[in-house]
C-alpha positions as CSV (number, residue, x, y, z in Angstrom):
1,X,-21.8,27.4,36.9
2,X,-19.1,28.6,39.3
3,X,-15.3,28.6,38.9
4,X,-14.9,25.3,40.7
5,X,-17.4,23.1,38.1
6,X,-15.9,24.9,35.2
7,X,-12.6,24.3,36.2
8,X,-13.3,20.5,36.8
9,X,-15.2,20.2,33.0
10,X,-12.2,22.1,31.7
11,X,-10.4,19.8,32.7
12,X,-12.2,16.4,31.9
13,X,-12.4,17.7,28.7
14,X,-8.4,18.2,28.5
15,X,-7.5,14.7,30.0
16,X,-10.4,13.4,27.1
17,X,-8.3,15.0,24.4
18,X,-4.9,14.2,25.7
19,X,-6.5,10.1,26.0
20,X,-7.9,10.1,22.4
21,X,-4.4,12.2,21.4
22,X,-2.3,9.0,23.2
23,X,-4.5,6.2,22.0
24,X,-4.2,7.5,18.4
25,X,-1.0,8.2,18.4
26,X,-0.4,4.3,19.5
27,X,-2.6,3.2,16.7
28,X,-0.6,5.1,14.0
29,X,2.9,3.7,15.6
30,X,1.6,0.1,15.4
31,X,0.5,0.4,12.1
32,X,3.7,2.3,11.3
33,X,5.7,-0.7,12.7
34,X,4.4,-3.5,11.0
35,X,7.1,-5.5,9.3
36,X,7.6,-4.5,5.4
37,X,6.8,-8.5,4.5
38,X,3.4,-7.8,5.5
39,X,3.0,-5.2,2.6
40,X,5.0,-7.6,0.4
41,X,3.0,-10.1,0.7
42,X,-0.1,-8.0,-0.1
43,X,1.5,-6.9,-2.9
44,X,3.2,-10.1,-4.1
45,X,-0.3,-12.2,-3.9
46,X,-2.1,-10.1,-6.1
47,X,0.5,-10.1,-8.6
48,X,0.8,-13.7,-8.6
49,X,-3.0,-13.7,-8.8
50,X,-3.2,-11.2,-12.0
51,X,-0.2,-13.4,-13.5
52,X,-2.4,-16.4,-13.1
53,X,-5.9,-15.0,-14.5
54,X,-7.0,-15.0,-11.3
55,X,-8.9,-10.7,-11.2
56,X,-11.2,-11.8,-8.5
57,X,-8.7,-12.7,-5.9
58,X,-6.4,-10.0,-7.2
59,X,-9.4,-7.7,-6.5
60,X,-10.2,-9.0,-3.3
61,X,-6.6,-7.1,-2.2
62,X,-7.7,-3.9,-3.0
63,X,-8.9,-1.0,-0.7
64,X,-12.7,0.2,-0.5
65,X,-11.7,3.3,-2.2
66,X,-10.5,1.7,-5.3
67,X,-13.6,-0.6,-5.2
68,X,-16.0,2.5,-5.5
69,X,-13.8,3.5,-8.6
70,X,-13.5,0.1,-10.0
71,X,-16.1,-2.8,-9.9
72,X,-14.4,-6.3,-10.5
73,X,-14.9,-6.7,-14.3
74,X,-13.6,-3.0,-14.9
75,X,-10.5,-3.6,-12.7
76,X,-10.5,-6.3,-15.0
77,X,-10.1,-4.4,-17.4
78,X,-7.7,-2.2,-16.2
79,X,-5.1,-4.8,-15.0
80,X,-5.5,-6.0,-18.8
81,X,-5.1,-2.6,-20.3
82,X,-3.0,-0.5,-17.9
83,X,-0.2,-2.7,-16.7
84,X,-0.2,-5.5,-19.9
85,X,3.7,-5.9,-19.6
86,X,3.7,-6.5,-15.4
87,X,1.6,-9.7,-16.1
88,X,5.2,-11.3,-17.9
89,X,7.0,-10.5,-15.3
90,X,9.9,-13.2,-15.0
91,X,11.0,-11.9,-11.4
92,X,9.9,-9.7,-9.0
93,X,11.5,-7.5,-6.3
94,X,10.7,-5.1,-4.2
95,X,12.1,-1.7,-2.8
96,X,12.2,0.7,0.4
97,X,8.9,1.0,2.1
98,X,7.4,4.5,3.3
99,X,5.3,4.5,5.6
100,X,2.5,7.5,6.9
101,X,0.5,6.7,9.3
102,X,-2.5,4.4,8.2
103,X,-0.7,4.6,4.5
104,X,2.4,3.1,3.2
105,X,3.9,2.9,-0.5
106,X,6.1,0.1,-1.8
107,X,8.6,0.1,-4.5
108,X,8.2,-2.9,-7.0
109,X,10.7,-3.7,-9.5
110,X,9.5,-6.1,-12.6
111,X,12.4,-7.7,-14.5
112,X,11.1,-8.2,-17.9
113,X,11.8,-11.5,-20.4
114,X,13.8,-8.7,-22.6
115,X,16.0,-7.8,-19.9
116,X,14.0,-4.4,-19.6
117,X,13.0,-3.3,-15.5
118,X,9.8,-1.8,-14.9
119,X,9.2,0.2,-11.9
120,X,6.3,1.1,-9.7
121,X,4.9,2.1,-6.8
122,X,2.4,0.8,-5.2
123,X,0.5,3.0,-2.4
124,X,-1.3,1.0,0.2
125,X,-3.9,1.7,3.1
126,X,-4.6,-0.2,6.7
127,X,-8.6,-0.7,6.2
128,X,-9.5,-1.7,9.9
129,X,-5.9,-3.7,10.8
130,X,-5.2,-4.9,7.0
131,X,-3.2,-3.5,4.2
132,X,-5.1,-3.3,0.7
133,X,-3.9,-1.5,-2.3
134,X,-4.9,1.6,-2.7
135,X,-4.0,1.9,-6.5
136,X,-0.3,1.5,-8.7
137,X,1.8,3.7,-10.6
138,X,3.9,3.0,-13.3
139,X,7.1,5.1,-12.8
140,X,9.9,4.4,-15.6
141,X,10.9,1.5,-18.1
142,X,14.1,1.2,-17.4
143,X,16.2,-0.6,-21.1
144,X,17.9,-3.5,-20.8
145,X,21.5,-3.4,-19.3
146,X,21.2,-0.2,-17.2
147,X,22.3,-0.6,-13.6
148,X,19.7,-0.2,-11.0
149,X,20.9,1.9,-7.9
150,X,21.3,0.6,-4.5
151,X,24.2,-2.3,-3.2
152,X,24.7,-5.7,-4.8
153,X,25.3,-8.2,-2.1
């Protein structure tokens, strides 16, 4: 090759990188700028759905990953065993959202019939332009009567 043709492929090559660099980029800010209600809502439907018996639509939410860990009847299982107490949740609110890139985690506060508050976070993952769980960790039990941080309005 002479210095002409390998300084045109040198070049392709660099405006392909700096494309696919540019279109990613783009991807990763959309995902990173969806609104925090859409990862609520994941979140909030399958805990409605575990509250109401309902594992197979509360499984439906979660991401591939957790699927190859978990078939239906052992996640099941696990909602039942793991995380008995979230399932009497009187009221449920959520926290500050952090988002990286094509994941995201969500604070989730559950506010116990015995006054006790029940924190977790739930880490979530854009599967081809949808959120699904991508698993749930129980943080603290807070007792009854202590002040959570943040402003009362």
């Amino acid at each position: 090759m002479n210095r002409k043709t390998r300084l045109l492929v040198l070049a392709l090559l660099f405006a392909v990188c700096l494309g696919a660099t540019l279109i990613q980029r783009q991807r990763e800010q959309r995902r990173a700028s969806a609104p925090s209600n859409a990862l609520y809502d994941v979140v909030w439907t399958q805990i409605r759905a575990i509250q109401a018996g309902d594992t197979q639509m509360a499984y439906q939410h979660v991401s591939t990953s957790f699927q190859e860990k978990f078939n239906a009847e052992s996640f099941a299982e696990y909602a039942r065993t793991e995380h008995p107490g979230l399932t009497r949740a009187e009221r449920v609110e959520f926290g500050a959202v952090r988002f990286d890139g094509s994941r995201a985690t969500v604070q989730v506060f559950f506010f116990l019939p015995d006054g006790d508050v029940v924190r977790c976070v739930y880490r979530l993952v854009n599967e081809r332009d949808a959120w699904k769980i991508d698993g749930a960790r129980v943080l603290q039990r807070l007792p009854s009567g202590r002040r959570l941080g943040g402003m009362r309005a």
